[in-house]
Biopython code that builds the backbone (N, CA, C, O; Angstrom):
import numpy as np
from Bio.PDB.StructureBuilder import StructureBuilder

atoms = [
    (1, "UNK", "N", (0.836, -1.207, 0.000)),
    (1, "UNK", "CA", (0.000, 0.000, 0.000)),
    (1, "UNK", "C", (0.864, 1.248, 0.000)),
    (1, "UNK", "O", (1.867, 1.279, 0.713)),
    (2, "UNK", "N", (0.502, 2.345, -0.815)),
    (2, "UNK", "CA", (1.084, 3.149, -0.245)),
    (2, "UNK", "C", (0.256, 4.518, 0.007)),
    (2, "UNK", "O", (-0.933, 4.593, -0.305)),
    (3, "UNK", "N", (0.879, 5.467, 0.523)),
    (3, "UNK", "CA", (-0.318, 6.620, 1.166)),
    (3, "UNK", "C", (0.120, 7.534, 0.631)),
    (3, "UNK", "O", (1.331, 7.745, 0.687)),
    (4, "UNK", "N", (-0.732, 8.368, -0.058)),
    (4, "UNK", "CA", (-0.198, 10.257, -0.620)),
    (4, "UNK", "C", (-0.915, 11.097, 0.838)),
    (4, "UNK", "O", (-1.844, 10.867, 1.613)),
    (5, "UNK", "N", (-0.258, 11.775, 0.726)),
    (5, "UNK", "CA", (-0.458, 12.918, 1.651)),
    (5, "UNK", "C", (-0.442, 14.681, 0.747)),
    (5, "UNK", "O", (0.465, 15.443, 1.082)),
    (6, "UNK", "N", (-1.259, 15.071, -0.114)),
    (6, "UNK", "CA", (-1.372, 16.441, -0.506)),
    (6, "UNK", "C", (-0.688, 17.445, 0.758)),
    (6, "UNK", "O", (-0.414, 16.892, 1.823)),
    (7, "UNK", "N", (-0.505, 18.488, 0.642)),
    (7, "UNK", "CA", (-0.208, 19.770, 0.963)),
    (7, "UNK", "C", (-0.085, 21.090, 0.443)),
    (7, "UNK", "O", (0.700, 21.061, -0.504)),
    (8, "UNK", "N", (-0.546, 22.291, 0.666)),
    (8, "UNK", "CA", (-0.047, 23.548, -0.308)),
    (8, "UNK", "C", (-1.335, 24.545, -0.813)),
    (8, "UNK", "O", (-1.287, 25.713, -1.199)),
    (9, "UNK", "N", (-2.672, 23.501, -0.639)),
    (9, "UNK", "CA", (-3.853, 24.542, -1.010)),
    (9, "UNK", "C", (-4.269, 25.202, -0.229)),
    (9, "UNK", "O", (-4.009, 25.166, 0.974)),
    (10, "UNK", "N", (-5.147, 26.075, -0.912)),
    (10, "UNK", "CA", (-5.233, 27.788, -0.186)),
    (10, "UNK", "C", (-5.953, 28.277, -1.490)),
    (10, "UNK", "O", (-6.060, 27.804, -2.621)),
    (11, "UNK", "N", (-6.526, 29.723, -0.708)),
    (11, "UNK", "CA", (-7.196, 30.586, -1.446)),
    (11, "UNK", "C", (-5.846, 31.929, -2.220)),
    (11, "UNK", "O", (-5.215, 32.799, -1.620)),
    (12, "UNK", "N", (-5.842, 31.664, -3.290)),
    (12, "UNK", "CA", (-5.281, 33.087, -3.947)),
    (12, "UNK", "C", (-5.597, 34.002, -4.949)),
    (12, "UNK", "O", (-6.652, 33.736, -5.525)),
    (13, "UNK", "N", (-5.060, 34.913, -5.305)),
    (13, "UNK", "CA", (-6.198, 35.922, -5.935)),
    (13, "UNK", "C", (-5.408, 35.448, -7.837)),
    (13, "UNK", "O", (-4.266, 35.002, -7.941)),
    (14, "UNK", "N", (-6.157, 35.644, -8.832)),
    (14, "UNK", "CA", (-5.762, 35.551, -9.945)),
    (14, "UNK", "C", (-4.327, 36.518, -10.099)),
    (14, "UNK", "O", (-3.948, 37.616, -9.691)),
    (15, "UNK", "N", (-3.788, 35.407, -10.942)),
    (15, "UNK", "CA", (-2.332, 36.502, -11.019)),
    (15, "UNK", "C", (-1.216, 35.371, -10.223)),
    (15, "UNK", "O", (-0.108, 34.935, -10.533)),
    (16, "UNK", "N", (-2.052, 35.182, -9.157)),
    (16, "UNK", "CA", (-0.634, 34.411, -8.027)),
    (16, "UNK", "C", (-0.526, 33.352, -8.077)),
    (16, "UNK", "O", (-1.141, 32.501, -8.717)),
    (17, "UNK", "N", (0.545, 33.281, -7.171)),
    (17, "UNK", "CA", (1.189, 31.239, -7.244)),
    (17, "UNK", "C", (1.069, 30.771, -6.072)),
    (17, "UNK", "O", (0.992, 31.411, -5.023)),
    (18, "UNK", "N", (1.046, 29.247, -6.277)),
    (18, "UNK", "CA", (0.462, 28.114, -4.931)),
    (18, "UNK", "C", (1.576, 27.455, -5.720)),
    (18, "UNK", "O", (1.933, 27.566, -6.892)),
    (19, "UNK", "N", (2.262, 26.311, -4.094)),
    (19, "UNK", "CA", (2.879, 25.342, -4.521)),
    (19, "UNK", "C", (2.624, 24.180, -3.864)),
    (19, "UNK", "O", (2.844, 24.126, -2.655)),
    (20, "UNK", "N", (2.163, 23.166, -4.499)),
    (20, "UNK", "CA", (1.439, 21.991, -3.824)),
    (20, "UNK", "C", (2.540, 21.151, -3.611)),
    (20, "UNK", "O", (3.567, 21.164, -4.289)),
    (21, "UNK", "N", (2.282, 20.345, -2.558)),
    (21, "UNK", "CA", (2.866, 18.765, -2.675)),
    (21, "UNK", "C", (2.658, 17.925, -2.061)),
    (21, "UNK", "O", (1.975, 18.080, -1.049)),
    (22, "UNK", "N", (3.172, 16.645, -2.422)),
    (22, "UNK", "CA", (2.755, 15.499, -2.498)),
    (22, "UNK", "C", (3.483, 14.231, -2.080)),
    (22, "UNK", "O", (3.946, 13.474, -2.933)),
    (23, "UNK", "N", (3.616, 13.931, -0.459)),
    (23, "UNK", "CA", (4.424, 13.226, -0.393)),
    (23, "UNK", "C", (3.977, 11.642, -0.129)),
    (23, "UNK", "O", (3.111, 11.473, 0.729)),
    (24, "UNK", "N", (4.564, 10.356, -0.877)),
    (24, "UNK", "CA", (4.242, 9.312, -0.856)),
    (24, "UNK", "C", (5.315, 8.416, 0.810)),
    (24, "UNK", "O", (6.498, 8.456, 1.151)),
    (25, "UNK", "N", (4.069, 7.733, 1.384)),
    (25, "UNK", "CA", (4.895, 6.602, 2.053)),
    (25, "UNK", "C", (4.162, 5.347, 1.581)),
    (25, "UNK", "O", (3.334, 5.213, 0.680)),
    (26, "UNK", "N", (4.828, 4.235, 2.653)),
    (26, "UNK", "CA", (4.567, 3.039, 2.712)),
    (26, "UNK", "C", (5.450, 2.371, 1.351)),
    (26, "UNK", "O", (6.610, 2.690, 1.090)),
    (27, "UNK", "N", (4.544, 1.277, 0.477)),
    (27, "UNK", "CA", (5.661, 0.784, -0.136)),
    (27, "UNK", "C", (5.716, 1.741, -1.442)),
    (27, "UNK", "O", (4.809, 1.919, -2.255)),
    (28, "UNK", "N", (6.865, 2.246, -1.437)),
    (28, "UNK", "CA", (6.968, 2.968, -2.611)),
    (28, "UNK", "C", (7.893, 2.566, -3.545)),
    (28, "UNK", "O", (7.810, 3.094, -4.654)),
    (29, "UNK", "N", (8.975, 1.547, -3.302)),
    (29, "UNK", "CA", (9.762, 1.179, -4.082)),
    (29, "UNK", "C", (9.501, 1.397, -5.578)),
    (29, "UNK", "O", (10.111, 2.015, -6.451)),
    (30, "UNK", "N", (8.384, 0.672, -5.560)),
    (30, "UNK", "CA", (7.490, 0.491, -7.598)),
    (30, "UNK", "C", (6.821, 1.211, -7.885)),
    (30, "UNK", "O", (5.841, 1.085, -8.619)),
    (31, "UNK", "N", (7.321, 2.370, -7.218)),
    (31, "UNK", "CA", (6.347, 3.809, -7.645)),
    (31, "UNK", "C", (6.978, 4.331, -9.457)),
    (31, "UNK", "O", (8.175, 4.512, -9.681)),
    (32, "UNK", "N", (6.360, 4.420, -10.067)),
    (32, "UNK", "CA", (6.558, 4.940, -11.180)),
    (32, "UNK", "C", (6.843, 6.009, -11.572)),
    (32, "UNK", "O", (7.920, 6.594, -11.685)),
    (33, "UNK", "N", (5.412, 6.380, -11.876)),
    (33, "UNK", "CA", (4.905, 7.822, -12.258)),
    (33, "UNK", "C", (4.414, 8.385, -11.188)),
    (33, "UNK", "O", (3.621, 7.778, -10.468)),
    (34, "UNK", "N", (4.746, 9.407, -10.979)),
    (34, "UNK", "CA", (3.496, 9.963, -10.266)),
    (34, "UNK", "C", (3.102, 11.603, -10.434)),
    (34, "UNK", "O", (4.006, 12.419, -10.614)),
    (35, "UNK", "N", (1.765, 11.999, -10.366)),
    (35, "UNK", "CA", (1.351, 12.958, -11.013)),
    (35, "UNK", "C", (0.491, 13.953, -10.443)),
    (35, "UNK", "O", (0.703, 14.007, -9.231)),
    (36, "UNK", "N", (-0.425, 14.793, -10.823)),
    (36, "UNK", "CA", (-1.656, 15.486, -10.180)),
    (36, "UNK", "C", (-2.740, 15.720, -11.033)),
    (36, "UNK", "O", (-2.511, 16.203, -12.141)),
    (37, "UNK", "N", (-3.493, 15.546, -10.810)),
    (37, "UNK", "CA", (-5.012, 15.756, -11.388)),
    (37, "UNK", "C", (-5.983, 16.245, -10.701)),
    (37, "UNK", "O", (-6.105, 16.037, -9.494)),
    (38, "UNK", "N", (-6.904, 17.056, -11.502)),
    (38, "UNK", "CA", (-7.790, 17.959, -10.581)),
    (38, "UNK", "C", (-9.268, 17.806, -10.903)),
    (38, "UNK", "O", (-9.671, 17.784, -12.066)),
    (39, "UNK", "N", (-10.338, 17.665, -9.485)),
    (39, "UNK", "CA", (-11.964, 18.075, -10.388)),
    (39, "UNK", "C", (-12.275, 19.446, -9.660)),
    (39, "UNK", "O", (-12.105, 19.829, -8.503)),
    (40, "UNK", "N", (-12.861, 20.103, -10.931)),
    (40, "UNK", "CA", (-13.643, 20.910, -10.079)),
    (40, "UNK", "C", (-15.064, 20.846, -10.060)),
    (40, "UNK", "O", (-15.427, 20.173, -11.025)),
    (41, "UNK", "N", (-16.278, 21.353, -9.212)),
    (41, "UNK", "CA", (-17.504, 20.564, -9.079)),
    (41, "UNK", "C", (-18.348, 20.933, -10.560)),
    (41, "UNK", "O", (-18.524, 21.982, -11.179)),
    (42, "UNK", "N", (-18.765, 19.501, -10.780)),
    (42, "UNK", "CA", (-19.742, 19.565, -11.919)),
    (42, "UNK", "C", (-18.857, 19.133, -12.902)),
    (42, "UNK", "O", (-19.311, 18.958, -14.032)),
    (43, "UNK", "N", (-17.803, 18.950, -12.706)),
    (43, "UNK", "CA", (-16.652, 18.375, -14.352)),
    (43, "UNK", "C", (-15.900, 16.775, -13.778)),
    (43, "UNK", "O", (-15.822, 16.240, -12.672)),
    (44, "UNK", "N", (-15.543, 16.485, -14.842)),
    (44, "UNK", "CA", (-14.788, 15.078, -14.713)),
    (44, "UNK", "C", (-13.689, 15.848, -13.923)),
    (44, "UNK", "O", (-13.571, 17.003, -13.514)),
    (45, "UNK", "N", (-12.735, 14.411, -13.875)),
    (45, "UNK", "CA", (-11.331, 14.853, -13.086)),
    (45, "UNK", "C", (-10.295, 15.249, -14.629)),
    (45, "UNK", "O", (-10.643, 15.248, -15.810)),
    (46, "UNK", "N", (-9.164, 15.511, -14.102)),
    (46, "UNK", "CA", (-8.475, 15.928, -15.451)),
    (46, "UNK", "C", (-7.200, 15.887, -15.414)),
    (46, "UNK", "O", (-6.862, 16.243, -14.285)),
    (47, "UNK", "N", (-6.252, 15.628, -16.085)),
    (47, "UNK", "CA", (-5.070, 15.610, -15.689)),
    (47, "UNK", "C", (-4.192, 17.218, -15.712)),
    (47, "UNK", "O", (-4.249, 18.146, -16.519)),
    (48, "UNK", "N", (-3.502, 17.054, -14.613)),
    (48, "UNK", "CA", (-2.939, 18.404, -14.902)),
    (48, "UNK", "C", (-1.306, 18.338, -15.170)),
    (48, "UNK", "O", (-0.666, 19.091, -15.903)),
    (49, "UNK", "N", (-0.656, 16.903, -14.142)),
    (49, "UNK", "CA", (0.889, 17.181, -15.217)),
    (49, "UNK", "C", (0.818, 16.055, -14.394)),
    (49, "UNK", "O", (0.141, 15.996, -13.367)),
    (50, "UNK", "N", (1.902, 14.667, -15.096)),
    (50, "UNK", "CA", (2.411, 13.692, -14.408)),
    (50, "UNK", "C", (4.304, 13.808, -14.785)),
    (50, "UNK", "O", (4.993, 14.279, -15.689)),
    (51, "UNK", "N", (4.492, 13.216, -13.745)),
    (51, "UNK", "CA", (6.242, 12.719, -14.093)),
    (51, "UNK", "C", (6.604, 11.429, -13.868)),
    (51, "UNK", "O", (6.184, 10.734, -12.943)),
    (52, "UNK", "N", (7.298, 11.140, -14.617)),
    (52, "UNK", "CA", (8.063, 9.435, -14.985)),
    (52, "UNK", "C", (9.363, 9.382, -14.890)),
    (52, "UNK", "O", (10.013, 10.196, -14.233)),
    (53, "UNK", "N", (9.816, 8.506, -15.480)),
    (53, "UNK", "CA", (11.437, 8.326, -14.440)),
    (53, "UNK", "C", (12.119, 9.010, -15.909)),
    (53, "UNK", "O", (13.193, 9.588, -15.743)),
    (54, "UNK", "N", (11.539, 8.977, -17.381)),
    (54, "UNK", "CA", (12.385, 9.890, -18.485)),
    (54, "UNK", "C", (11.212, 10.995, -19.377)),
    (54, "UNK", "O", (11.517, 11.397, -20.500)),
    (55, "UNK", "N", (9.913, 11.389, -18.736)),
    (55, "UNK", "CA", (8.675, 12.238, -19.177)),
    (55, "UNK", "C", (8.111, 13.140, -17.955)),
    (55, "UNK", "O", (8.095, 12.938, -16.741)),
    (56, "UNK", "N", (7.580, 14.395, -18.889)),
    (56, "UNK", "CA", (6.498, 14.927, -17.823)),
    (56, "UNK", "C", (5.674, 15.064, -19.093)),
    (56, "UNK", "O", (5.933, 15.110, -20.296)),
    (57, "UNK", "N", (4.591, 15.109, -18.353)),
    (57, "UNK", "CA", (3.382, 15.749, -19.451)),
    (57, "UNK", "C", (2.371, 16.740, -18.555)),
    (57, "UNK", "O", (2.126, 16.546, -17.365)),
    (58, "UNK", "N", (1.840, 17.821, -19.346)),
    (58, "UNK", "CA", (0.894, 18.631, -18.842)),
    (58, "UNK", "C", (-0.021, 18.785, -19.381)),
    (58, "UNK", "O", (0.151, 19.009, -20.579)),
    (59, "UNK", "N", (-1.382, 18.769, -18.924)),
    (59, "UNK", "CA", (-2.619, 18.993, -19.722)),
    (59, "UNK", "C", (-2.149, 20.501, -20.096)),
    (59, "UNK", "O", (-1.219, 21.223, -19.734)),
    (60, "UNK", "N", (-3.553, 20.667, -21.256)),
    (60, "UNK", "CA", (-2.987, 21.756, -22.388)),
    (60, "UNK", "C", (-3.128, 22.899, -21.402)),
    (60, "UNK", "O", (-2.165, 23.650, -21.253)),
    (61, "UNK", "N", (-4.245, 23.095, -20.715)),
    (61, "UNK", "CA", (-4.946, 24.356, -19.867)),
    (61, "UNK", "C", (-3.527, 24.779, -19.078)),
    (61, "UNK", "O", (-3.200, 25.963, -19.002)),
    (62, "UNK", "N", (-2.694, 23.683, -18.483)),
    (62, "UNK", "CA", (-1.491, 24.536, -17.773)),
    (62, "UNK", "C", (-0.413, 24.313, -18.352)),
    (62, "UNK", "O", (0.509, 23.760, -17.753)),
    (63, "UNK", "N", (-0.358, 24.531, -19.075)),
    (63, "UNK", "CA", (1.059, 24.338, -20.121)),
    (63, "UNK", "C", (1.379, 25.729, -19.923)),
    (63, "UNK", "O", (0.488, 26.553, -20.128)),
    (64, "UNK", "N", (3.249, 26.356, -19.319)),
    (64, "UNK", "CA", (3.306, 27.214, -19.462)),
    (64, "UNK", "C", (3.809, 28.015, -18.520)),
    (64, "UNK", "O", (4.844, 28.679, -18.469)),
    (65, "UNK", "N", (2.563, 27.788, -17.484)),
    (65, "UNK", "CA", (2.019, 28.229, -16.329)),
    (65, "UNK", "C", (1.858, 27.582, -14.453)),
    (65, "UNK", "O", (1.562, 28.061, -13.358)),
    (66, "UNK", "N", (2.361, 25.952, -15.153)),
    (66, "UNK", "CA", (2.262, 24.811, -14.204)),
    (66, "UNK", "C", (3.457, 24.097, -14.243)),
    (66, "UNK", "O", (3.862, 23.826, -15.373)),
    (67, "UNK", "N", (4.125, 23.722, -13.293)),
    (67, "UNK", "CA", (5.888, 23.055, -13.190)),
    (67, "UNK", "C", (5.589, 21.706, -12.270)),
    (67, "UNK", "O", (5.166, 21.811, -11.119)),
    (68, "UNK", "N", (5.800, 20.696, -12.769)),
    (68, "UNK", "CA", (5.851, 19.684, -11.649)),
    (68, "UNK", "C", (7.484, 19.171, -11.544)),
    (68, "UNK", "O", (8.208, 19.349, -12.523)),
    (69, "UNK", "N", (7.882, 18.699, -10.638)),
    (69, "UNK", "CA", (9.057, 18.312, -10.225)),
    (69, "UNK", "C", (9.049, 17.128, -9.357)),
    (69, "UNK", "O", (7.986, 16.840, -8.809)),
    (70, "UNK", "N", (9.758, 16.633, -9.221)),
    (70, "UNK", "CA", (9.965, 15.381, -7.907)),
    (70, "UNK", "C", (11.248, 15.273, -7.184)),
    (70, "UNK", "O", (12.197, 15.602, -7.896)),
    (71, "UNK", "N", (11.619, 14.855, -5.790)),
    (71, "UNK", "CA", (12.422, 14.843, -5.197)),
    (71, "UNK", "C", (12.255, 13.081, -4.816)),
    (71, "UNK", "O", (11.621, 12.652, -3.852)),
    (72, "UNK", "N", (12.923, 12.317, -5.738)),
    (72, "UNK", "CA", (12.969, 10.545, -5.243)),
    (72, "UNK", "C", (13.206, 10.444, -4.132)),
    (72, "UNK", "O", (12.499, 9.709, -3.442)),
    (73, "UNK", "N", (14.296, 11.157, -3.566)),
    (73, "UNK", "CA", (14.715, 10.856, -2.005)),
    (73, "UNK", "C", (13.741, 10.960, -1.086)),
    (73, "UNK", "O", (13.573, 10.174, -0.154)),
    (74, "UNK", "N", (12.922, 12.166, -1.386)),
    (74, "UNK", "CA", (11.870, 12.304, -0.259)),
    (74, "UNK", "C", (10.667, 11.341, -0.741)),
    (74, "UNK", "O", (9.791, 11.015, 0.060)),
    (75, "UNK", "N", (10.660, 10.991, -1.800)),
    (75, "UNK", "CA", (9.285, 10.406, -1.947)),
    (75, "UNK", "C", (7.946, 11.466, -2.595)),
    (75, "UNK", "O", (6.790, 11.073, -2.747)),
    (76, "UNK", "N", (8.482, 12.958, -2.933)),
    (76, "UNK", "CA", (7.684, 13.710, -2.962)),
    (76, "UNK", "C", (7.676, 14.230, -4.338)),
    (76, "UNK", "O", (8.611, 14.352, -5.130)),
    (77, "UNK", "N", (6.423, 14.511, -4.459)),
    (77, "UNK", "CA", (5.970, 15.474, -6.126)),
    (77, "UNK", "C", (5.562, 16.778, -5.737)),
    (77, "UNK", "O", (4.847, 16.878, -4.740)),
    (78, "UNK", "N", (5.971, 17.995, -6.490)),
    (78, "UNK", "CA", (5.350, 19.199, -6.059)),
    (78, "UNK", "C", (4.928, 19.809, -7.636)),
    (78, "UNK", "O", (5.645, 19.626, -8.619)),
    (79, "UNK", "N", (3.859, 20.431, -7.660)),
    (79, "UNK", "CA", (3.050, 21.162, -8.464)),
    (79, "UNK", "C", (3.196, 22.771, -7.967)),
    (79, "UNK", "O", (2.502, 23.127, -7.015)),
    (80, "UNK", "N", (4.300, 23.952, -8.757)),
    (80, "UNK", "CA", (4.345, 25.055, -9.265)),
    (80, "UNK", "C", (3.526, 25.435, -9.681)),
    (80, "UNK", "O", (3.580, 25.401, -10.910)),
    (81, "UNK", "N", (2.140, 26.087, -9.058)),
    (81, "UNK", "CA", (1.667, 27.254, -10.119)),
    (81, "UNK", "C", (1.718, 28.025, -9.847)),
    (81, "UNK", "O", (1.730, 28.346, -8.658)),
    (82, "UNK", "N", (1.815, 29.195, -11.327)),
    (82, "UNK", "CA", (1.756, 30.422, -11.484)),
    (82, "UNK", "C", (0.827, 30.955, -12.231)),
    (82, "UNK", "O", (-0.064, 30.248, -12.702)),
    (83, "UNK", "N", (0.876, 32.018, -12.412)),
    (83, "UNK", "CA", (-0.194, 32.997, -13.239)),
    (83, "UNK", "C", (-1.938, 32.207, -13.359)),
    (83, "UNK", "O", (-2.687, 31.917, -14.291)),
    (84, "UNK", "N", (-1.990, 32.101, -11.899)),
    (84, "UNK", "CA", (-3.549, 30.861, -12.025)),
    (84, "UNK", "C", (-4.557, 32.034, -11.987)),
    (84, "UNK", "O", (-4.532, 33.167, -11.506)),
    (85, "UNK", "N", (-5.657, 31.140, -12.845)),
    (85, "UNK", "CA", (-6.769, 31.836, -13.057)),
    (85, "UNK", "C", (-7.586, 31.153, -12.020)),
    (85, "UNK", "O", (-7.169, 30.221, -11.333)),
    (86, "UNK", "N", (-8.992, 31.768, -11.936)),
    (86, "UNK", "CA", (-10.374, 31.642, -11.682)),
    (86, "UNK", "C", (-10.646, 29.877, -11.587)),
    (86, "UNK", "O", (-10.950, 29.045, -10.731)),
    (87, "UNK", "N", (-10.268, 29.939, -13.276)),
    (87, "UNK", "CA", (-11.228, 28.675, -14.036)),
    (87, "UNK", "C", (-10.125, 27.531, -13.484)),
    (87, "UNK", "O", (-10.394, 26.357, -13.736)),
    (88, "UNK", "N", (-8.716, 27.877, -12.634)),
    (88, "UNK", "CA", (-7.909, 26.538, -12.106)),
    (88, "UNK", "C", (-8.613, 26.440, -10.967)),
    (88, "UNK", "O", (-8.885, 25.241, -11.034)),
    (89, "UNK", "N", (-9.227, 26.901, -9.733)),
    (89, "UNK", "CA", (-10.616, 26.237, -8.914)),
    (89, "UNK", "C", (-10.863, 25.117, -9.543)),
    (89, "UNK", "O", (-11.269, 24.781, -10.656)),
    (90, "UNK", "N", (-10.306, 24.296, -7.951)),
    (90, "UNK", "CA", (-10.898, 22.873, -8.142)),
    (90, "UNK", "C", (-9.961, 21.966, -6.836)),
    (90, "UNK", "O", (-9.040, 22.486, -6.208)),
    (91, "UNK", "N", (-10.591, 20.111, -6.570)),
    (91, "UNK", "CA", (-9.783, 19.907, -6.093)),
    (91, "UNK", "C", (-8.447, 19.320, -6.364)),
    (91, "UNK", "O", (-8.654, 18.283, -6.994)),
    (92, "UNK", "N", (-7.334, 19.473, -6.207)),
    (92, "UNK", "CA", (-6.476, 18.905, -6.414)),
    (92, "UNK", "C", (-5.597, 17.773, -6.318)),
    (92, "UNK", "O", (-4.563, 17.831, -5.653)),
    (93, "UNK", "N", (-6.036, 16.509, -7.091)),
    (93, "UNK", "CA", (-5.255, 15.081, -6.432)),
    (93, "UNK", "C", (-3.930, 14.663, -6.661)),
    (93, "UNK", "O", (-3.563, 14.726, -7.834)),
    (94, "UNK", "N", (-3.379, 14.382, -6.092)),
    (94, "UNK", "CA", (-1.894, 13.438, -6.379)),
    (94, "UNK", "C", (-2.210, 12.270, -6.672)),
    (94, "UNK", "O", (-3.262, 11.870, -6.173)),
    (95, "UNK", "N", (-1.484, 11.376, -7.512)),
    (95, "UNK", "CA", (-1.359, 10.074, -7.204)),
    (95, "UNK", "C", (-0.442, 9.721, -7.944)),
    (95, "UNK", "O", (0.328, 10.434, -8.587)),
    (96, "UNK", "N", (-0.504, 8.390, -7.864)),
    (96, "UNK", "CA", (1.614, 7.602, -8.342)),
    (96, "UNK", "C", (0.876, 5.971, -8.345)),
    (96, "UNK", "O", (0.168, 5.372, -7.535)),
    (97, "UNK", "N", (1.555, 5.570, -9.941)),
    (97, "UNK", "CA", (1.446, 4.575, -10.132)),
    (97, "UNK", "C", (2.402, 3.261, -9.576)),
    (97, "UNK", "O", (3.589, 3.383, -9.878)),
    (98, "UNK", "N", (2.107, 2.216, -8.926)),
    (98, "UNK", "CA", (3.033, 1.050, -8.715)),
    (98, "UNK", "C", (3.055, 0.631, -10.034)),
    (98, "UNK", "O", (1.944, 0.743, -10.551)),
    (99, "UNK", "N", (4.043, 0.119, -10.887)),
    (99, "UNK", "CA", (4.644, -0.534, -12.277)),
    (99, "UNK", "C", (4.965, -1.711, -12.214)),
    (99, "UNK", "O", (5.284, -2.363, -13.208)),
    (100, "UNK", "N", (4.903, -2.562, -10.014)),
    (100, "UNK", "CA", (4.843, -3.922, -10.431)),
    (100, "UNK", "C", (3.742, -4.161, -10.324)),
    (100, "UNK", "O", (3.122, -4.830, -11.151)),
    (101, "UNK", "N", (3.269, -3.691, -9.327)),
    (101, "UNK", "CA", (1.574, -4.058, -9.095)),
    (101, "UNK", "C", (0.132, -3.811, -10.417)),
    (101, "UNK", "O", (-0.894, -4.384, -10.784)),
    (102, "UNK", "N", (0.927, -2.595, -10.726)),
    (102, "UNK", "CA", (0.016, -1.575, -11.939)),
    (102, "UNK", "C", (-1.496, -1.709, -10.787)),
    (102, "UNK", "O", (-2.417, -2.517, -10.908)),
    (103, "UNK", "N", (-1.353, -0.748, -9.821)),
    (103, "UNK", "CA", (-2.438, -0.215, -9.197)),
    (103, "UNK", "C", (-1.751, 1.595, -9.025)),
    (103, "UNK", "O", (-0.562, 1.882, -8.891)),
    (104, "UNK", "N", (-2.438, 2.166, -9.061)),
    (104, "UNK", "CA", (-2.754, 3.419, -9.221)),
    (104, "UNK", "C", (-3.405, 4.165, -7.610)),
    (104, "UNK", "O", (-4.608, 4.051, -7.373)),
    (105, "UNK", "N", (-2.439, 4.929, -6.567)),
    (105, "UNK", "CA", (-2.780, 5.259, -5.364)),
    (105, "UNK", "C", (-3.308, 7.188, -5.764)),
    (105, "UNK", "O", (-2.850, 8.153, -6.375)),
    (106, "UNK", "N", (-4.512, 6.827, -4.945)),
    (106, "UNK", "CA", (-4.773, 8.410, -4.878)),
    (106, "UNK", "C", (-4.655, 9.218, -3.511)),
    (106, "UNK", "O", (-4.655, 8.568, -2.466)),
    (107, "UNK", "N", (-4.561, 10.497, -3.474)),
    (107, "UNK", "CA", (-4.495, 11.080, -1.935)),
    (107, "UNK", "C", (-5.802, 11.815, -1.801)),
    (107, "UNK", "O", (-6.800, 11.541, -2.467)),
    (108, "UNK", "N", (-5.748, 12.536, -1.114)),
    (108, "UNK", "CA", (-7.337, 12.956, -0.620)),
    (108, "UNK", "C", (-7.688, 13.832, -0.707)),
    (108, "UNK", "O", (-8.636, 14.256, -0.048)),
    (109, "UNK", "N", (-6.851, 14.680, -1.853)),
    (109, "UNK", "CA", (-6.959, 15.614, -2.703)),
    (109, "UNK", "C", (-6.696, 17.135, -1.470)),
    (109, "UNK", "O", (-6.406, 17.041, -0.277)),
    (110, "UNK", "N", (-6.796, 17.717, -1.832)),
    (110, "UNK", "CA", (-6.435, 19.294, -1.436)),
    (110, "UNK", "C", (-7.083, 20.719, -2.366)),
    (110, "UNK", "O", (-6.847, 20.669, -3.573)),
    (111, "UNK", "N", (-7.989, 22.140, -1.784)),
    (111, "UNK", "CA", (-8.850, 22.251, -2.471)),
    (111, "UNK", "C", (-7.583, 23.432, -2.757)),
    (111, "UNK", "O", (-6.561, 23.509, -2.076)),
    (112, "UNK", "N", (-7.933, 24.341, -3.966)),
    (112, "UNK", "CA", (-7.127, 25.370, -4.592)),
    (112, "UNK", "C", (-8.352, 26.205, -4.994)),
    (112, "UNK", "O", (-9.199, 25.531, -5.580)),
    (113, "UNK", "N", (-8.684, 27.593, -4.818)),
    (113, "UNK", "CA", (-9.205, 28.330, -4.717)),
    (113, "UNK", "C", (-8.635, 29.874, -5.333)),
    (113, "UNK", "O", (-7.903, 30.648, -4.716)),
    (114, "UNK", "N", (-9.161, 30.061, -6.644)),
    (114, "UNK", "CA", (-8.695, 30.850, -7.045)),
    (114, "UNK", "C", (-9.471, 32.054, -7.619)),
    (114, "UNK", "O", (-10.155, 31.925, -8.635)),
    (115, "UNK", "N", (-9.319, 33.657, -6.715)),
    (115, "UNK", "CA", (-10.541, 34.281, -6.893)),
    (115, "UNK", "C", (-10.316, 35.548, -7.436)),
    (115, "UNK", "O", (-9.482, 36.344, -7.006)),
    (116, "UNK", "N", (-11.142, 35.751, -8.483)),
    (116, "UNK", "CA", (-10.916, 36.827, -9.237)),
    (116, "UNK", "C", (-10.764, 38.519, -9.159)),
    (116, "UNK", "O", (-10.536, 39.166, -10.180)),
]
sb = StructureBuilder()
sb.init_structure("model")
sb.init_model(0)
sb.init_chain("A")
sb.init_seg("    ")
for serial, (resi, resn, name, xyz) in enumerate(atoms, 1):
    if name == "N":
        sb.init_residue(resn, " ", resi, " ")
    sb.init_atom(name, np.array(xyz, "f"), 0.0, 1.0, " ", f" {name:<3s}", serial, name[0])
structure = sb.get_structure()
């Protein structure tokens, strides 16, 4: 099993930056990827950027504007944003794939609040 733990959300005004993160325990050895994805109410969930041991990818909406990074040693992913709008309101999940298991852990998301 392993456990995400979010951190970093808050209310900020358009224009400003939040920096989330995301730290994994338990067994993490076969952690893969791991990434963030967001819903906000009334929409599917969505991806917003994952990282792999030689990729990142970012959905199109934060391309630009959104930095993910990872620190292996700690076990942790952090999500950079900047210049956030309105329409980035929503909650924010972590999660990280196991690659032996191929199960997929989520955390318990964290809300981001962004007001115009």
């Amino acid at each position: 099993q392993v456990r995400l733990v979010e951190s970093g959300g808050g209310l900020v005004q358009a224009g400003g930056s939040l920096r989330l993160s995301c730290e994994a325990s338990g067994s993490t050895a076969n952690i893969n990827a791991m990434g963030w994805y967001r819903q906000a109410p009334g929409k599917h969930r969505e991806l917003v950027a994952t990282i792999g041991s030689s990729s990142i990818t970012y959905g199109d909406s934060v391309k630009g504007r959104f930095t993910i990074s990872r620190d292996n040693a700690k076990n942790t992913v952090y999500l950079q944003m900047n210049s956030l709008k309105p329409e980035d309101t929503a909650v924010y999940y972590c999660n990280s794939f196991d690659s032996l298991r191929f199960v997929t852990y989520w955390g318990q998301g964290t809300q981001v609040t962004v007001s115009s």
